[in-house]
C-alpha positions, 0 to 999 in steps of 0.5 A, spaced: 391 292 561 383 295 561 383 302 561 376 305 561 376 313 560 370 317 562 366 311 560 358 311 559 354 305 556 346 303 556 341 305 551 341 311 548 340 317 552 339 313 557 346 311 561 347 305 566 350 309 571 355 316 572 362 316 567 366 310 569 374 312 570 378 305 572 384 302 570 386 294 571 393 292 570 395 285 566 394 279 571 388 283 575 383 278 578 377 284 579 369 282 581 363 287 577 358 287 583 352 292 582 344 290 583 340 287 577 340 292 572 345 296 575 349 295 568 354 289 570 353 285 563 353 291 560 359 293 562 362 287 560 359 286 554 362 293 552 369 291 555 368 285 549 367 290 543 359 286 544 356 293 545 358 300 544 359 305 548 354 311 549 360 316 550 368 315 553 374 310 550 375 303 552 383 301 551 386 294 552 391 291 552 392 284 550 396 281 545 394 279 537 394 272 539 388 270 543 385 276 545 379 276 549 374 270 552 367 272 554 362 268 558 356 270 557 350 268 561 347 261 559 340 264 557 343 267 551 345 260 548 341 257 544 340 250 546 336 248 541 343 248 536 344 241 534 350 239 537 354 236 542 357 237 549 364 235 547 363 239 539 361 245 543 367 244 547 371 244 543 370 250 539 373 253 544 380 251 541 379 254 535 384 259 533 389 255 537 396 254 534 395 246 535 396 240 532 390 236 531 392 230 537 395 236 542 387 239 540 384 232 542 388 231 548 387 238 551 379 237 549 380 230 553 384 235 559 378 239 559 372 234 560 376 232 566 377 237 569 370 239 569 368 233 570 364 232 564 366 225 562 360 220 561 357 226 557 361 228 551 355 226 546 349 229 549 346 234 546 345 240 549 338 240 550 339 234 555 344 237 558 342 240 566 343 248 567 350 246 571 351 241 566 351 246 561 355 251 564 360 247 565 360 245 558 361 253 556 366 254 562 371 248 558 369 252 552 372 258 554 378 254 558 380 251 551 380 258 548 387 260 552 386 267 551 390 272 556 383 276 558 377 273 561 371 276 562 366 272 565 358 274 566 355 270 572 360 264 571 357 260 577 349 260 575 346 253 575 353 251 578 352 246 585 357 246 590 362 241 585 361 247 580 363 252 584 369 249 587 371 247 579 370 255 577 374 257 583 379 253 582 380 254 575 379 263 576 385 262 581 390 258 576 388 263 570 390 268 574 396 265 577 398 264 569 398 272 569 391 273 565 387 279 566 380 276 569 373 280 570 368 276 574 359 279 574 357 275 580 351 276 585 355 271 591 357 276 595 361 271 600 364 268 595 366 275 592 370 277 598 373 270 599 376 269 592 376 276 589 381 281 591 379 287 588 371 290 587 368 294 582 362 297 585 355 300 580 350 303 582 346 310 580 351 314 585 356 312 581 362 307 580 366 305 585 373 301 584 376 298 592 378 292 596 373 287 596 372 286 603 371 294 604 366 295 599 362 288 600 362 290 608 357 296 605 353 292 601 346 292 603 344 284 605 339 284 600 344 284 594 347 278 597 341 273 594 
């Protein structure tokens, strides 16, 4: 469960919007929607325990094991690191209660479900942008944490992409984790997601997808 109580974040002094009030149950799917700047990463990275709070409590539930996966966005990578796809993949299985042979076929499962096969060594400075985001999404699949969030999981991604990332949001959160997804696709938003957290200047405002999507300006739709 994510519980936010008069939750205030941004630079000092300099709040990202009006106190946040919300509560998501375990096994929530909700979407982040907001301008650029309106404090849609922000929040997300307070959520992770990445930044803190400029005032409120943020409280979540979530068992010991697994804790908490968070996607961030790809510029934030250093692609000069000199790994591979499949290393960095892997890392994501670290902390896992796993065999060293369960750990490899998982690592396998992963790559082919985000069809990465044919590019396990590559480094990632020969990766393309989609290549690479799906590379941190089989990261993060590997990491079996019960709370996901997920800032801009579909940037860079081709139509192949966006199918994979859908398709592995849905099964999470069949499995009954907890899924926060920053996402600028408003259509995609209103077909995937059930419920919206809304940020702007006036305030956050927490409803059904379709409702609040329905009352966005066409422009932030880009």
């Amino acid at each position: 469960m994510i519980r936010c109580k008069d939750l205030s974040w941004g630079a000092p002094g300099r709040p990202l919007a009006p106190p946040l009030n919300m509560e998501r149950a375990t096994g929530s799917l909700t979407a982040i929607i907001g301008a650029n700047g309106s404090g849609k990463s922000s929040l997300l990275k307070v959520l992770a325990g990445l930044q803190k709070p400029l005032s409120g409590k943020v409280m979540l539930e979530v068992p010991r094991h697994g804790g908490i996966s968070f996607l961030p966005q790809q510029q934030n990578l250093d692609r000069q690191f000199p790994i591979s796809l499949q290393e960095l993949v892997a890392a994501g299985s670290w902390g896992n209660r796993h065999t060293p042979a369960m750990r490899r076929q998982l690592l396998q499962a992963a790559l082919a479900g985000w069809a990465l096969n044919g590019l396990e060594h590559h480094p990632l400075m020969a990766l393309s942008g989609g290549e690479l985001q799906r590379a941190l999404l089989a990261r993060l699949s590997l990491a079996e944490a019960p709370l996901l969030l997920l800032d801009e999981p579909h940037a860079a991604l081709d139509e192949q992409g966006q199918a994979l990332l859908w398709k592995y949001i849905h099964g999470w959160h069949a499995e009954g984790r907890t899924v926060v997804v920053v996402c600028h696709d408003l259509a995609a938003v209103r077909e995937h997601i059930p419920h919206t957290l809304r940020i702007n200047g006036a305030g956050c405002v927490l409803g059904r997808s379709v409702d609040l999507i329905a009352q966005q300006p066409r422009t932030l739709e880009a």
